[in-house]
C-alpha positions in Angstrom: 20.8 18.9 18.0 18.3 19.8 20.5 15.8 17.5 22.3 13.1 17.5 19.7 15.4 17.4 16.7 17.1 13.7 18.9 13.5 12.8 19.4 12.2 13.2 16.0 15.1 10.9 14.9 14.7 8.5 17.0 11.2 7.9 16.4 11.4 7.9 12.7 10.1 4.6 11.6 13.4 2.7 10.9 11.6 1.4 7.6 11.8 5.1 6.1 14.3 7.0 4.7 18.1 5.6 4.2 19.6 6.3 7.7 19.0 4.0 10.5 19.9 5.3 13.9 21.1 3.4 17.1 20.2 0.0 15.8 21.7 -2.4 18.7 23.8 -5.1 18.1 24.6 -7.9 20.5 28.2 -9.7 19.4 28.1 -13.6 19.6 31.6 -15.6 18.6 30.7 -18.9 17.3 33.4 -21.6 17.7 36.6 -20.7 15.8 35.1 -17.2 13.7 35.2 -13.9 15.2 32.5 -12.6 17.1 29.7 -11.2 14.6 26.4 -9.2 14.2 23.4 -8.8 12.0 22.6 -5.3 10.7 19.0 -4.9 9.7 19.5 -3.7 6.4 22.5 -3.2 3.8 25.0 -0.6 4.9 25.9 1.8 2.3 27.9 4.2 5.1 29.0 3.8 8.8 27.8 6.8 10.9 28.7 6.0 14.5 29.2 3.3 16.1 29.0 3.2 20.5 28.3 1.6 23.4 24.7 1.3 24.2 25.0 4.0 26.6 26.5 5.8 23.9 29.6 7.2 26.1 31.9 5.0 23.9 32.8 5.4 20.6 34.4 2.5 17.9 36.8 3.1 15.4 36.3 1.3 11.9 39.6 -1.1 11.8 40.0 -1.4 15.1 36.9 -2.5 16.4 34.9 -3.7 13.9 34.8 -4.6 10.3 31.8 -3.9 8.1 30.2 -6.7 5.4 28.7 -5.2 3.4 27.8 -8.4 1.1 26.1 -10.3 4.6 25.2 -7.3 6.1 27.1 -8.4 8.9 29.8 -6.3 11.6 32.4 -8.8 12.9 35.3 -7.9 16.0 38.8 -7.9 15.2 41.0 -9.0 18.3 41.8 -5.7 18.9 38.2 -4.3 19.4 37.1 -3.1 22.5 33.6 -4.1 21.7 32.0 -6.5 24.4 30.7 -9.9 23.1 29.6 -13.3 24.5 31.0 -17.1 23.4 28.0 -19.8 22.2 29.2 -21.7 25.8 28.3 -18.2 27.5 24.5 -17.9 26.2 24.0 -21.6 27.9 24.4 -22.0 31.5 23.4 -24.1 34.4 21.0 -23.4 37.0 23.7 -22.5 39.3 25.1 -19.7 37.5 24.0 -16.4 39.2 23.8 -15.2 35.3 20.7 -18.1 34.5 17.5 -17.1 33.6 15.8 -17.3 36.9 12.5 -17.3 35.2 13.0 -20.7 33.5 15.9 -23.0 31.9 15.6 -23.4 28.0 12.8 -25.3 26.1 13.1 -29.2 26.4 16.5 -29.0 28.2 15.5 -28.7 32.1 19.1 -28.5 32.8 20.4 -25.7 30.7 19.4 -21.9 31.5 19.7 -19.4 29.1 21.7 -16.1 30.0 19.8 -13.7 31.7 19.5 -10.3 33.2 17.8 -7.4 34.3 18.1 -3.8 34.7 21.4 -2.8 32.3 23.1 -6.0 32.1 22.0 -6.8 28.6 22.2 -2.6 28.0 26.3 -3.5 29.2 26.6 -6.0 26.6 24.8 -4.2 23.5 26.4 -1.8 20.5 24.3 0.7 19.0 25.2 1.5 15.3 24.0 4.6 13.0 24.3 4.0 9.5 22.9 5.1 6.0 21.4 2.2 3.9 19.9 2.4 -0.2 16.3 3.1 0.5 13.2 0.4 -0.1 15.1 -2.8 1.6 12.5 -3.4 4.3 10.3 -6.2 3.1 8.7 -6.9 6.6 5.6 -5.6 8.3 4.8 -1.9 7.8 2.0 -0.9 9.8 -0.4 1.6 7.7 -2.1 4.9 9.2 -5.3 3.5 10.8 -6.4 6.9 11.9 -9.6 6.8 10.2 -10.6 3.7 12.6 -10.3 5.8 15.7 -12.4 9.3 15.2 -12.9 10.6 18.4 -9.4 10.6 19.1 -8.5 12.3 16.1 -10.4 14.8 15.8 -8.8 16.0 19.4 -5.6 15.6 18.4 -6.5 17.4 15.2 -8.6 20.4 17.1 -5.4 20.4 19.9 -7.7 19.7 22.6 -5.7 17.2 25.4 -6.3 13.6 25.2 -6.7 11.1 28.3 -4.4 8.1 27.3 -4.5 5.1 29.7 -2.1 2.2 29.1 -2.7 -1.1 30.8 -0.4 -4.1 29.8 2.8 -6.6 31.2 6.0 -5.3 32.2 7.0 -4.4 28.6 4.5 -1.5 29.0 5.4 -0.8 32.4 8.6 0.1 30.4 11.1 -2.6 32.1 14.6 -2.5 30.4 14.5 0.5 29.4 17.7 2.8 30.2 14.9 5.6 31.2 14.0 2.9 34.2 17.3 1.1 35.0 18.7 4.2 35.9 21.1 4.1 32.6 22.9 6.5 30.1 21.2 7.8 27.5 17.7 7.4 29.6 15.3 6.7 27.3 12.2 6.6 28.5 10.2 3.4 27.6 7.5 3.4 24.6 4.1 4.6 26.1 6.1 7.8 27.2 7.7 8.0 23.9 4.3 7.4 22.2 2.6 10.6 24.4 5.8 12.5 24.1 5.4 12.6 20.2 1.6 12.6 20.2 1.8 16.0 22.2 5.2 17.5 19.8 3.0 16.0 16.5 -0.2 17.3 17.1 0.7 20.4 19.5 -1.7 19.3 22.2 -1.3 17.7 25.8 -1.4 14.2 26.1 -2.5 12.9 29.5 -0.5 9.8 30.2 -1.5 7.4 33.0 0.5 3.8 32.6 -1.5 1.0 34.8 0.8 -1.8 33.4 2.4 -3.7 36.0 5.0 -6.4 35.7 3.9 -9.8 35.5 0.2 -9.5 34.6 -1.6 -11.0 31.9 -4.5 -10.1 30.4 -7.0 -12.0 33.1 -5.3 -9.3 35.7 -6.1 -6.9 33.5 -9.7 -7.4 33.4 -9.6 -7.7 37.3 -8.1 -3.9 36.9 -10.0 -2.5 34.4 -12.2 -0.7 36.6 -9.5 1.4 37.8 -8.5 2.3 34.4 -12.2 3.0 33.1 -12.3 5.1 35.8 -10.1 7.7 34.5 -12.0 7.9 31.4 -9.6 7.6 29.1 -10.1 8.6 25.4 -7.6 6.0 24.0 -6.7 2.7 26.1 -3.6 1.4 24.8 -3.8 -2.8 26.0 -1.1 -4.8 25.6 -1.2 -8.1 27.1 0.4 -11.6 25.8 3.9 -12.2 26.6 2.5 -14.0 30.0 -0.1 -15.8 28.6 1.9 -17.2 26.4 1.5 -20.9 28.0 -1.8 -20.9 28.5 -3.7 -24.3 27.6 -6.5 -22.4 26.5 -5.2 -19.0 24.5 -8.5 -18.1 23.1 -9.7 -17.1 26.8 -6.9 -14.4 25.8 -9.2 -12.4 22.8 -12.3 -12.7 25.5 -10.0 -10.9 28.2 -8.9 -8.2 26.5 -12.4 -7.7 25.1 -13.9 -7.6 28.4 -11.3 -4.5 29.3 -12.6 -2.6 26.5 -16.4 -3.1 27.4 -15.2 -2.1 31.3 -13.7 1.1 30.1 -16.7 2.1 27.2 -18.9 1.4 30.5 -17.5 4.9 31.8 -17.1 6.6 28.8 -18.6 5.1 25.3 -16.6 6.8 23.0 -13.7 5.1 24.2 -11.1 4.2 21.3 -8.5 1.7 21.6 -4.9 0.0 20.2 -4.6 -3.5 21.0 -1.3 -4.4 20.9 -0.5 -8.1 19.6 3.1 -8.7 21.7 6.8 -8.9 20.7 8.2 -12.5 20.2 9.9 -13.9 23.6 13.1 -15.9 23.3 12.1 -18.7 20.5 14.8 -21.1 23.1 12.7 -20.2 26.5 9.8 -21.9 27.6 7.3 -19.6 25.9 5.2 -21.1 23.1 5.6 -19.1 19.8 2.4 -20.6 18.2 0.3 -18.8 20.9 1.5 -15.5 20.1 -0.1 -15.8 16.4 -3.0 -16.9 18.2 -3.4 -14.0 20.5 -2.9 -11.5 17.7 -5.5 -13.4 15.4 -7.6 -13.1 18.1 -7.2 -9.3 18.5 -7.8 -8.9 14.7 -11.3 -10.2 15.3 -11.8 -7.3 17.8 -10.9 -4.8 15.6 -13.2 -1.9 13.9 -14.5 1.2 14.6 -12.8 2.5 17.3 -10.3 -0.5 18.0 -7.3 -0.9 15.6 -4.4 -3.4 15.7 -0.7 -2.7 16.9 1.0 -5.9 15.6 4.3 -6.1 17.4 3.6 -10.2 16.7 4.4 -9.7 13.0 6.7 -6.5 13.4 9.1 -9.1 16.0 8.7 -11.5 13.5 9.8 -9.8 10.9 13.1 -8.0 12.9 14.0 -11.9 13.7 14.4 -12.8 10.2 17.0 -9.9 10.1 18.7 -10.1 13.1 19.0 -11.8 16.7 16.9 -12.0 19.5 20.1 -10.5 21.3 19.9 -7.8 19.4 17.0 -6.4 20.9 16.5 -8.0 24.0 16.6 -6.0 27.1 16.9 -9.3 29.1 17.6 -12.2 27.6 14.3 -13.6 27.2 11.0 -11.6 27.2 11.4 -7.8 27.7 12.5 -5.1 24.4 15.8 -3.2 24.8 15.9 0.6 24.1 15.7 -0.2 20.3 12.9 -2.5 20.8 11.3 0.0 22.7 11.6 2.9 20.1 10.4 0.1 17.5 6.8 -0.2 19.8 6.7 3.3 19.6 7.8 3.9 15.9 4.5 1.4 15.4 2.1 3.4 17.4 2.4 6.1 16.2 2.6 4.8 12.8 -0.4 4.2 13.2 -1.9 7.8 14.2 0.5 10.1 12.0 1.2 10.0 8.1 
């Protein structure tokens, strides 16, 4: 396949169709039982399955096993596939592998396992596999095209559009194999979002990503005037993941609000996805409740010209399926390479039908 034909795969909402490709897996041995894994859906037929990198393939037998009645993929002893114990996932403080960020929620003196750049990418398995179609019951986000005019009709007419991105390090594309340096490179969702955008519509996209690790939405009003003054046609603004344990979350819907009014200040017919964040680690300090909160709060934000990118719900929905592992890209607050095709597969969702 060429590059298109890989990209047009990949970005193919995983809720469509009967194949899903490259799901990850992260394999977790529980006391006596062999190490297992949760597959999002039912397989009807194994495709592939590799290391993350996807330099490494598995042989049916020998490495894994397929359930097909608990949709699960368990290790024989003589797989070569890497997996983690319970007692690994829980470490002290001193471990060089703990979560230098925080230890895990109500337990001061456990830290859960941690990494950045490709450590997490080491540990993950990425599967292809055909499935019977109409098992998704989770979120499906809709074509909200209509809600967001002016950037349509230049996408439609093939006239380039300005797109501006200012979010939290999940934007700035952290985990990502594109940005730890990591086979197969994927780049991380707002380039995958422009990338498809320009092959869709067959028009230039002009990407320029002001999200910057860390922030939260408060530091992204304090930078809004540097992405207003680009002029952007469509402001992608995805903040939450670090304002998760604010006392006050409803300060969160007045932030992001103010970006929006800072960028329509330079050009009015600004348009804009707000993007409600992925879940972090249910075990870390972070406080899930908030989350619903924020997204809640972006809902009430949203109408002409402003539409809703509900990652909240979509991470949600993924964790009734499968593991946080799964998808992590570091143990605690950032999407691997699937999670990062799934932010994408939802953006675009939401300008294509």
């Amino acid at each position: 396949m060429n590059d298109r034909e890989i990209l047009e795969q990949l970005l193919k909402p995983f809720w469509t169709g009967k194949t899903v490709h490259q799901e990850s897996l992260f394999f977790v041995k529980k006391a006596d039982n062999r190490p297992e894994s949760r597959l999002l859906f039912i397989p009807e037929a194994v495709l592939a399955v590799q290391s993350a990198d996807l330099t490494i393939s598995y042989i049916e037998g020998r490495d894994y096993v397929v359930d097909t009645k608990k949709k699960t993929i368990t290790l024989p002893p003589t797989s070569k596939i890497p997996y983690k114990t319970t007692q690994e996932l829980y470490l002290p403080k001193s471990s060089p592998l703990a979560s230098k960020i925080s230890h895990k929620k109500n337990d001061p003196d456990t830290f859960l396992l941690f990494g950045e750049g490709f450590f997490f990418h080491k540990l993950q398995t990425s599967i292809t596999y055909t499935h019977l179609p109409d098992q998704w019951k989770g979120y499906t986000p809709k074509y909200l095209g209509t809600d967001l005019p002016n950037t349509m009709e230049k996408l439609k007419n093939n006239i380039p559009v300005k797109l501006c991105i200012s979010g939290d390090s999940i934007s700035a594309g952290h985990n990502a194999s594109k940005m730890t340096g990591a086979e197969p490179y994927l780049p991380p969702y707002p380039e995958l979002f422009a990338l498809f955008l320009k092959d869709y519509y067959k028009t230039d996209i002009l990407l320029k990503n002001f999200a910057v690790g860390g922030w939260n939405a408060i530091m992204g009003l304090a930078d809004a005037k540097k992405v207003a003054a680009e002029k952007p046609d469509l402001t992608v603004i995805a903040y939450g993941m670090n304002d998760t344990t604010s006392k006050t979350p409803h300060e969160y819907g007045e932030n992001v609000k103010g970006i929006m009014e800072t960028v329509k200040k330079e050009n009015p017919k600004a348009e804009f996805i707000l993007v409600a964040s992925m879940l972090g680690n249910e075990e870390w300090l972070v406080i899930k409740e908030n989350f619903f909160v924020f997204r809640d709060d972006l809902k009430k934000l949203c109408g002409k010209g402003i539409v809703l990118a509900d990652m909240t719900e979509m991470w949600d929905s993924l964790l009734k399926a499968k593991s946080f592992l799964d998808i992590t890209g570091n143990g605690v607050n950032h999407p691997n390479d699937f999670g990062h095709r799934v932010y994408a597969q939802v953006l675009l969702s939401l300008l294509s039908q």
